[in-house]
Wavefront OBJ file of the C-alpha trace (Angstrom):
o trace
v 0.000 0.000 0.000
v 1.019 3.574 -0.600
v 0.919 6.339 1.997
v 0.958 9.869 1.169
v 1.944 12.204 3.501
v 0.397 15.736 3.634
v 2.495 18.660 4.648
v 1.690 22.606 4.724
v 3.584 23.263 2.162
v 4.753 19.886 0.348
v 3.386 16.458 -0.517
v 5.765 13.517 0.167
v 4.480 10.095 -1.557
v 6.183 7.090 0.636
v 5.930 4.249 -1.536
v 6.139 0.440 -0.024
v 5.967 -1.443 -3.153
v 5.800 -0.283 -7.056
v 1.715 -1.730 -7.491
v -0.362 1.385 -8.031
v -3.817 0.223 -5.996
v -6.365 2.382 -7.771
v -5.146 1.514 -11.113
v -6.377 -1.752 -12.948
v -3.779 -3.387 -14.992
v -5.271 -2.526 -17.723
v -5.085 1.154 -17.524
v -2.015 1.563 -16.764
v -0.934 3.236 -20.652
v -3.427 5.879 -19.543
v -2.297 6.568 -16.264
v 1.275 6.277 -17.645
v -0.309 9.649 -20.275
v -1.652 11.332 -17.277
v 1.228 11.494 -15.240
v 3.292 13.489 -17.637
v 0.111 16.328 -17.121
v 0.455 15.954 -13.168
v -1.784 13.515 -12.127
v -1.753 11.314 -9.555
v -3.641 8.098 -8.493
v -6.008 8.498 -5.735
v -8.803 5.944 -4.550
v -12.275 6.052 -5.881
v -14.330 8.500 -3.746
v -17.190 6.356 -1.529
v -20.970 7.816 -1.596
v -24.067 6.706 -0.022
v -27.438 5.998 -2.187
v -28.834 9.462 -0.512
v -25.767 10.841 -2.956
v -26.827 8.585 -5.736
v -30.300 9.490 -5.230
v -30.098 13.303 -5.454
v -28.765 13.267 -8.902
v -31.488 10.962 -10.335
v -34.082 13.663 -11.319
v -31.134 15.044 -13.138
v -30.690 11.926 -15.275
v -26.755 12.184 -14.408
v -26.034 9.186 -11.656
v -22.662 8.990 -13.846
v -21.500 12.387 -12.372
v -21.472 10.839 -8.588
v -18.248 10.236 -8.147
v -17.662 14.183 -9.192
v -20.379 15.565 -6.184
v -18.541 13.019 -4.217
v -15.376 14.615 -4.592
v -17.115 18.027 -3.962
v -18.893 16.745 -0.315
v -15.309 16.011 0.756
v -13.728 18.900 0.656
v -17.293 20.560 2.123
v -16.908 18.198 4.591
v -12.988 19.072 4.859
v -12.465 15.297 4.484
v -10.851 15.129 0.785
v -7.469 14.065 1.718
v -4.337 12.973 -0.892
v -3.124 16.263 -2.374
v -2.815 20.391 -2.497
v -4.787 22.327 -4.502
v -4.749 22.318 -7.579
v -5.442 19.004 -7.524
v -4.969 16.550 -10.176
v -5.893 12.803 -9.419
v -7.160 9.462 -11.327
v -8.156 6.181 -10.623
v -9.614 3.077 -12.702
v -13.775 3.312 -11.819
v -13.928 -0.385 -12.919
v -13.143 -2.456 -15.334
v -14.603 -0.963 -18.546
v -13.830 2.918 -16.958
v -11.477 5.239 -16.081
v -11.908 8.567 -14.183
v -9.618 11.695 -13.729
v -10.480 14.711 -11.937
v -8.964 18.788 -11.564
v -9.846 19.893 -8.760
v -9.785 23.561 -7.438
v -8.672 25.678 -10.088
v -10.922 27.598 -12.678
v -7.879 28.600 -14.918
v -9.094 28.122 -18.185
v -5.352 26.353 -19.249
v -6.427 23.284 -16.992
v -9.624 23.027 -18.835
v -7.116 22.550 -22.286
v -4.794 20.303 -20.509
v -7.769 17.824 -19.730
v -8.777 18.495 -23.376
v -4.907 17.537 -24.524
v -4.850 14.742 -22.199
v -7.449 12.984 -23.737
v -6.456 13.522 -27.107
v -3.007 11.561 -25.889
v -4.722 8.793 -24.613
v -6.711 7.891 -27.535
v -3.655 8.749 -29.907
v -1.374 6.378 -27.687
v -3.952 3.816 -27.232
v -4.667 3.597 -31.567
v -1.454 5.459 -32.651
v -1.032 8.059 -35.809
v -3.163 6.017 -38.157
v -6.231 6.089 -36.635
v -8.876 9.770 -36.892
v -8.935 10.784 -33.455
v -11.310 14.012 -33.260
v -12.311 15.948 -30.081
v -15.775 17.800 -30.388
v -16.029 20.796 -27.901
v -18.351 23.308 -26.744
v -19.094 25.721 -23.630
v -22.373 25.923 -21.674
v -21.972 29.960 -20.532
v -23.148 31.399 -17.153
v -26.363 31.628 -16.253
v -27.431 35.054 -18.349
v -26.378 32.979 -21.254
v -28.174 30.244 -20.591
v -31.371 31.560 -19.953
v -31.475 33.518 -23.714
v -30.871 30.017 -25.378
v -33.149 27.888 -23.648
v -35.973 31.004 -24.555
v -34.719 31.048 -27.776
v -34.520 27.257 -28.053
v -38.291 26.860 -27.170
v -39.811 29.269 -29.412
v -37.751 27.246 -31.914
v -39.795 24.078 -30.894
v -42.977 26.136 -30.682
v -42.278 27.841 -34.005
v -41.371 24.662 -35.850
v -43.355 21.688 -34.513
v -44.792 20.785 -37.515
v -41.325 20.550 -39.303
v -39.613 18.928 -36.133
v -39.556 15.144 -35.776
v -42.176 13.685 -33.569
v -39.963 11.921 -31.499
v -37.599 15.144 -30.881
v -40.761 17.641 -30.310
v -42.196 14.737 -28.011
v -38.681 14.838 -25.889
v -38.118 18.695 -25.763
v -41.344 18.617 -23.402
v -39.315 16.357 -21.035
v -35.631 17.500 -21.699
v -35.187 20.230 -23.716
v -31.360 19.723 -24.053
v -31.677 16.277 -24.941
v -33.723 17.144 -27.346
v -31.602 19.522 -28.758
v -28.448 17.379 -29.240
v -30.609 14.827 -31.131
v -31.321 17.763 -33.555
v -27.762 17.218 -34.376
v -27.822 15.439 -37.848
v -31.308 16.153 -38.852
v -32.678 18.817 -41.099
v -35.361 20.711 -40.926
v -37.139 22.125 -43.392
v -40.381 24.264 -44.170
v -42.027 25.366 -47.487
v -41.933 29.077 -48.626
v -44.783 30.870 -50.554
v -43.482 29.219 -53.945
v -43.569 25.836 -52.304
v -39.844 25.685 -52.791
v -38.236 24.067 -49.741
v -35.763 26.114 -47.414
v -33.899 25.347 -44.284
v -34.678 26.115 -40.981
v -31.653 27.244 -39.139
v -31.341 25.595 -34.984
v -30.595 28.178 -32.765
v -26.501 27.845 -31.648
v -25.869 28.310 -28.037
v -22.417 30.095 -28.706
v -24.221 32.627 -30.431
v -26.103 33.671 -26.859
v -22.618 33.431 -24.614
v -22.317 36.898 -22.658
v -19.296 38.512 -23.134
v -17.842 37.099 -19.828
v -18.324 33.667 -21.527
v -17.333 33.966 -24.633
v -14.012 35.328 -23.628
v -13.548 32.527 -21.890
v -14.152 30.127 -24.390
v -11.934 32.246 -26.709
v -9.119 31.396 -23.849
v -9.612 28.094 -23.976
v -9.868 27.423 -27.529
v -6.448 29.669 -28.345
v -4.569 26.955 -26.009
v -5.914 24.329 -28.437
v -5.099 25.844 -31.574
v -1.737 25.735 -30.491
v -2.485 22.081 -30.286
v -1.527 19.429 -33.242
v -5.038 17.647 -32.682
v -8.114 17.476 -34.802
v -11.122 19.653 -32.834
v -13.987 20.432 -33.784
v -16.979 22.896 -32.083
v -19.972 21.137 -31.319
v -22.648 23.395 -30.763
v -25.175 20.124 -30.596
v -22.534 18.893 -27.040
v -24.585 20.600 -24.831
v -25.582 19.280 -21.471
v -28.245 19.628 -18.395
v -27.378 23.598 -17.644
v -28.075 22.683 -14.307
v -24.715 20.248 -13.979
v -22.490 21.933 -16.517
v -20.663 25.372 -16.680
v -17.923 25.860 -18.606
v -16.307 23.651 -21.403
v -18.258 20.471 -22.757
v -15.496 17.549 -24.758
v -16.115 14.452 -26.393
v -12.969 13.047 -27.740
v -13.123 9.553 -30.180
v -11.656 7.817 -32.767
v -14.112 7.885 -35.756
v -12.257 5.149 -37.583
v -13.489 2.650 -34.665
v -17.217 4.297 -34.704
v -19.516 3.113 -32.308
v -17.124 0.065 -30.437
v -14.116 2.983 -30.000
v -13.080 4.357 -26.262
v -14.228 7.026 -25.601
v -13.578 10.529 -23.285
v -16.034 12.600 -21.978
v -15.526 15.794 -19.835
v -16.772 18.833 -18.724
v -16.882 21.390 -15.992
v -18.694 20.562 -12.833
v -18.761 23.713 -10.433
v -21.873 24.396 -9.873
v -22.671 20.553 -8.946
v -22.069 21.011 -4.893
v -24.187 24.103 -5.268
v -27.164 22.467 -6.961
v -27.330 19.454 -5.326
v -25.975 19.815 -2.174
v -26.939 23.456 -1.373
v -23.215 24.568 -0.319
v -21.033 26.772 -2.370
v -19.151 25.858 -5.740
v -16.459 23.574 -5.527
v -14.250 23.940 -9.068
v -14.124 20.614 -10.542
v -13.256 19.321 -13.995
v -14.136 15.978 -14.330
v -13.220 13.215 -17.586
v -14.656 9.976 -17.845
v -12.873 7.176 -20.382
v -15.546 4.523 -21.607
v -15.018 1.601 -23.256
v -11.987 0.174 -21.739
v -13.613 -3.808 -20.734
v -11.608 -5.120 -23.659
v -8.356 -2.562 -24.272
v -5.962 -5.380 -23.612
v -6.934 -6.687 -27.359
v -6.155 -3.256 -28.590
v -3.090 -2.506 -27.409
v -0.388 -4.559 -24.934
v -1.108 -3.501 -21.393
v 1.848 -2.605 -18.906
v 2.480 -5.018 -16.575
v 3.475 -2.430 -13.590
v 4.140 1.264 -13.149
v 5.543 2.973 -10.851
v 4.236 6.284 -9.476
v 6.759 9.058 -10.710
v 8.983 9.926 -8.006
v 10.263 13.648 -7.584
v 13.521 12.466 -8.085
v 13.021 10.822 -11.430
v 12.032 14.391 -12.702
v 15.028 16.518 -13.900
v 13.044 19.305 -15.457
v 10.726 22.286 -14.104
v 8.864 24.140 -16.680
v 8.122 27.590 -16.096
v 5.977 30.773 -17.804
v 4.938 33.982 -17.628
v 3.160 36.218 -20.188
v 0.096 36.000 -22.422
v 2.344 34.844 -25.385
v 4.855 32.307 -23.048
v 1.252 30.658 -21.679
v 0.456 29.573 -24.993
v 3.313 28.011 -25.774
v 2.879 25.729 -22.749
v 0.373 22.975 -23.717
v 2.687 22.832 -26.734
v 6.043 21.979 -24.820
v 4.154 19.644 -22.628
v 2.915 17.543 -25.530
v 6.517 17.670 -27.013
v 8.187 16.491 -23.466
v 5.131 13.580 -23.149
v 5.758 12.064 -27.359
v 9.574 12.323 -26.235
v 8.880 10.017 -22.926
v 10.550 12.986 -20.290
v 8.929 13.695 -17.105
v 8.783 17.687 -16.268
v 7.439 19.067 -13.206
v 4.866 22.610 -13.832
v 3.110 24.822 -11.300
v 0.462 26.102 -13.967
v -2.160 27.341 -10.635
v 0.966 30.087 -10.433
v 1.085 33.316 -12.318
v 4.188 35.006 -11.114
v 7.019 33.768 -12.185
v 8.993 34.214 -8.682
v 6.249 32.135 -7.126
v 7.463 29.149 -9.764
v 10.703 29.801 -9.384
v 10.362 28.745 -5.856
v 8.306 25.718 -6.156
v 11.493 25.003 -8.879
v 14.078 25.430 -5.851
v 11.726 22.805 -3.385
v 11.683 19.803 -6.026
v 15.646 20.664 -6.615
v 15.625 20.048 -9.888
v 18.848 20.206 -11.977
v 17.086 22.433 -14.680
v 14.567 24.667 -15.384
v 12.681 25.569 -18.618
v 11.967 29.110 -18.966
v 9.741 30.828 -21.292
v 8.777 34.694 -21.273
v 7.578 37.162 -23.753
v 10.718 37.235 -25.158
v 11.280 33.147 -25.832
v 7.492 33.132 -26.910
v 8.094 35.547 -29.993
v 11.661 33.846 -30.685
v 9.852 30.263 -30.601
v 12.867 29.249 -27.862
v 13.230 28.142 -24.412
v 15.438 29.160 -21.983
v 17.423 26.102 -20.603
v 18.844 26.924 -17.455
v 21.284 24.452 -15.092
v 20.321 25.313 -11.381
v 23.428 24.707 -9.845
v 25.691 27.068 -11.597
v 23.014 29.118 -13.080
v 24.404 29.206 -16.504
v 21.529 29.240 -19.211
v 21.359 28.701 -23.066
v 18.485 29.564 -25.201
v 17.283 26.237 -27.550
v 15.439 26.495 -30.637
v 11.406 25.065 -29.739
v 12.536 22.616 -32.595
v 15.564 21.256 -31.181
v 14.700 21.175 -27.479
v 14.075 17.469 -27.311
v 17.120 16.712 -29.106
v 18.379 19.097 -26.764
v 17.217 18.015 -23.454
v 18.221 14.271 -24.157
v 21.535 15.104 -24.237
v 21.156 16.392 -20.779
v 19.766 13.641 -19.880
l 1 2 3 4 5 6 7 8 9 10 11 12 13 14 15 16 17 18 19 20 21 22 23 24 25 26 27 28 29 30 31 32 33 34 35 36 37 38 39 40 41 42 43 44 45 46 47 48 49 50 51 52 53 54 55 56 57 58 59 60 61 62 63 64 65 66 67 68 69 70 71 72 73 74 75 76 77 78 79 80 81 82 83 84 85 86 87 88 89 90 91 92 93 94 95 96 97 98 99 100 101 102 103 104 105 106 107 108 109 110 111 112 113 114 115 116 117 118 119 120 121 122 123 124 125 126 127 128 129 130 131 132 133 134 135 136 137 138 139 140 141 142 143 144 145 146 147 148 149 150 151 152 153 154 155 156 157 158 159 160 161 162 163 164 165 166 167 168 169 170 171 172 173 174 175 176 177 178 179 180 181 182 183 184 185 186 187 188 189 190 191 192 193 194 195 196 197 198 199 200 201 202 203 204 205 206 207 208 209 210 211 212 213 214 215 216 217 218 219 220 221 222 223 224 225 226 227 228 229 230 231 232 233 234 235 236 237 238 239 240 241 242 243 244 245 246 247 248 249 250 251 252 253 254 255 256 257 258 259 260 261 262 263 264 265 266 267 268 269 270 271 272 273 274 275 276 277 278 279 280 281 282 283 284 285 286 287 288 289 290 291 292 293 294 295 296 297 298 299 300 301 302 303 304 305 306 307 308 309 310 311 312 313 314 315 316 317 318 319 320 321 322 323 324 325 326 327 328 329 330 331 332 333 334 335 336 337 338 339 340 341 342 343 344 345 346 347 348 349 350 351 352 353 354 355 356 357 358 359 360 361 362 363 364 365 366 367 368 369 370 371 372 373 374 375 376 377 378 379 380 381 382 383 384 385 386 387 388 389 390 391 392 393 394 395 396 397 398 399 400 401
C-alpha cells in the first residue's frame, strides 16, 4: 500500500511497493499519459445511495463520483493532495476517471482536453482519426437567452420537427436539442420551394464574460496538433455543466471505440448539495472492458517519483502561456517527465516551487522566448543558461539527460 503524507507546504508520496492500488492493470498506458500532465492516483471516492439518489431527477447518476469529490472537501475530508489538484483512478473495469480539482484557470480546462487527445492517440497510434468535439455551456445570463430562444424554436417549428424530438423537448429540452444534431429541418416558402430552418446555436447567446472565456480556452488548443472540432449540438443539463463540454473519439473505430467525456462541474455542490461551488473538472474514459486486445497492457508502473524528474517548466506572459500545452505535448511524445506549477502566475512564485523539487534544470519561457519560438534552458546549480530552438529542445534536453 502507498501512503501519502500531507504537509503545509509539500506532498511527500512514501511508496512500499511499485503496485499502483487504484489503477487496474489494464489502464495503466493511460495513467502512464496522465502522469506526464500531473496527475496522480487516488482511490475512488465512496458515496451513499442518498448521494446517488439526489442526482437521479437530473438523469446524471454517472457524475457521482464528481459531487462526491465536492462533499469532501465541504466536509474538509478530501485528503491525498494540495490544490490544484490533479488525481485518477480506474472506476472499474470498462472505466477510467480523472479529476482537476480547485482551479478555474481556463489552461487546466485545455490540458484535460490535450490529455485525452493523448490517450486515444497512444492507445490507436497516428493512423487512426482521433477528433475531439467541444463546446461551452456559458453562465447563467447565457443560458437563460438560449433555452428562450430554443423553445420558441420548438414552438415555431413543430410541424417541421420530428415527432420523437418535439415529443422529448417537453421532457428534456437539451436532450432534445443534441438529437437535432444530424437532422434537417425544413419548411415550405410561398413558392412551395423548400428552405432550411436554421437551430438556434448556443455560442451565439454566450455573454461577453463567456465567450471570452471560451476564446481562452480554444487559443490553447489551436496551439495544439489535434483534430477539434466545435460542437454546438454537445450541450448538457445547464443545471450540472458550466464551462467547457469535450467528447474526444476515434471515428475510424465508430460506435465500439473508447471514448472521453468531460466537462466542468462547479456548480454541482451548489445544486445538489446546497453549499457553495467547488471547481471541478471531471473526464470519464468509456469503453476500456476489452483494451488489452487493442493494445499490450503494462504489466506495472511505478508512481513518478520527484527524483526521477530533472526538469521544471516555467511561464509567464500571455504569449509564453500559450506556448505551454505545446512543450508539454513535445516532453510527453519524447517520454521525459517535467514538473509545472500552472495554478501560479508570477514567475517568482514558480521559481520557488522550482528550488523545493531541486531540480537540476529549469525551462523558462517569457515574452521574449514566446516571440523567438525558444526556451530558456537553465542548469540550477551554476546558473548558466542557453536559449534552444522550440525545434531542437528534445534533441536538446536528451543530451542532458
Amino acid at each position: 500500500m502507498k501512503k501519502i503524507v500531507i504537509t503545509k507546504k509539500t506532498t511527500t508520496i512514501v511508496s512500499k511497493k511499485p503496485s499502483i492500488d487504484s489503477v487496474l492493470p489494464n489502464h495503466l498506458k493511460i495513467f502512464k499519459v496522465l502522469q506526464h500532465f500531473g496527475f496522480r492516483h487516488i482511490s475512488k471516492p465512496e458515496y451513499t445511495n442518498l448521494e446517488k439518489k439526489l442526482l437521479t431527477k437530473y438523469d446524471a447518476e454517472n457524475l457521482i463520483d464528481t459531487l462526491a469529490f465536492q462533499k469532501k472537501i465541504i466536509d474538509k475530508k478530501f485528503e491525498g493532495f494540495p490544490f490544484p489538484a490533479n488525481i485518477a483512478y480506474s472506476k472499474d473495469e470498462s472505466s477510467f476517471i480523472f479529476h482537476t480539482i480547485g482551479t478555474k484557470k481556463n489552461i487546466y480546462d485545455a490540458i484535460a482536453i490535450q490529455a485525452a487527445y493523448s490517450i486515444l492517440d497512444d492507445i490507436y497510434s497516428k493512423k487512426s482519426e482521433i477528433v475531439v468535439d467541444v463546446n461551452f455551456v456559458g453562465d447563467k445570463e447565457s443560458v437563460q437567452k438560449f433555452v428562450k430562444e430554443l423553445n420558441h424554436f420548438f414552438k415555431k417549428h413543430q410541424k417541421n420537427i420530428p415527432k420523437n424530438i418535439l415529443a422529448l423537448s417537453k421532457k428534456n429540452i437539451y436532450q432534445a436539442f443534441a438529437e437535432l444534431e444530424n437532422v434537417e429541418i425544413t419548411s415550405q416558402n410561398k413558392k412551395g420551394e423548400s428552405e432550411n430552418i436554421s437551430i438556434p446555436n448556443p455560442i451565439d447567446y454566450l455573454s461577453e464574460v463567456s465567450r471570452l472565456e471560451f476564446k481562452d480556452i480554444l487559443e490553447y488548443i489551436e496551439n495544439l496538433d489535434l483534430n477539434f472540432r466545435i460542437n454546438p449540438f454537445l450541450f448538457n443539463n445547464s443545471d450540472l455543466y458550466a464551462g467547457i463540454i469535450f467528447k474526444a473519439q476515434n471515428l475510424t473505430e465508430g460506435k465500439d471505440s473508447v471514448t472521453v467525456r468531460g466537462g466542468r462541474h462547479d456548480i454541482i455542490s451548489k445544486k445538489i448539495l446546497g453549499k457553495k461551488e467547488i471547481s471541478i473538472l471531471s473526464v470519464y474514459i468509456e469503453g476500456l472492458k476489452n483494451l488489452s486486445k487493442i493494445v499490450k497492457p503494462l504489466s506495472s508502473l511505478k508512481t513518478i517519483d520527484e527524483s526521477d524528474v530533472k526538469f521544471f517548466y516555467a511561464q509567464f506572459g500571455n504569449e509564453a502561456r500559450f506556448k505551454t500545452l505545446r512543450i508539454l505535448d513535445m516532453m510527453l511524445r519524447a517520454n521525459i517527465l517535467i514538473h509545472h506549477d500552472l495554478s501560479k502566475d508570477k514567475i517568482s512564485l514558480q521559481l520557488q516551487h522550482a528550488e523545493k523539487l531541486n531540480v537540476p534544470y529549469l525551462l523558462l519561457v517569457g515574452h521574449k522566448e514566446a516571440l523567438q519560438n525558444s526556451v530558456m534552458v537553465r542548469n540550477m546549480k551554476n546558473l548558466s543558461q542557453e536559449s534552444i530552438e522550440l525545434n531542437s529542445l528534445v534533441e536538446y534536453i536528451k543530451k542532458l539527460l
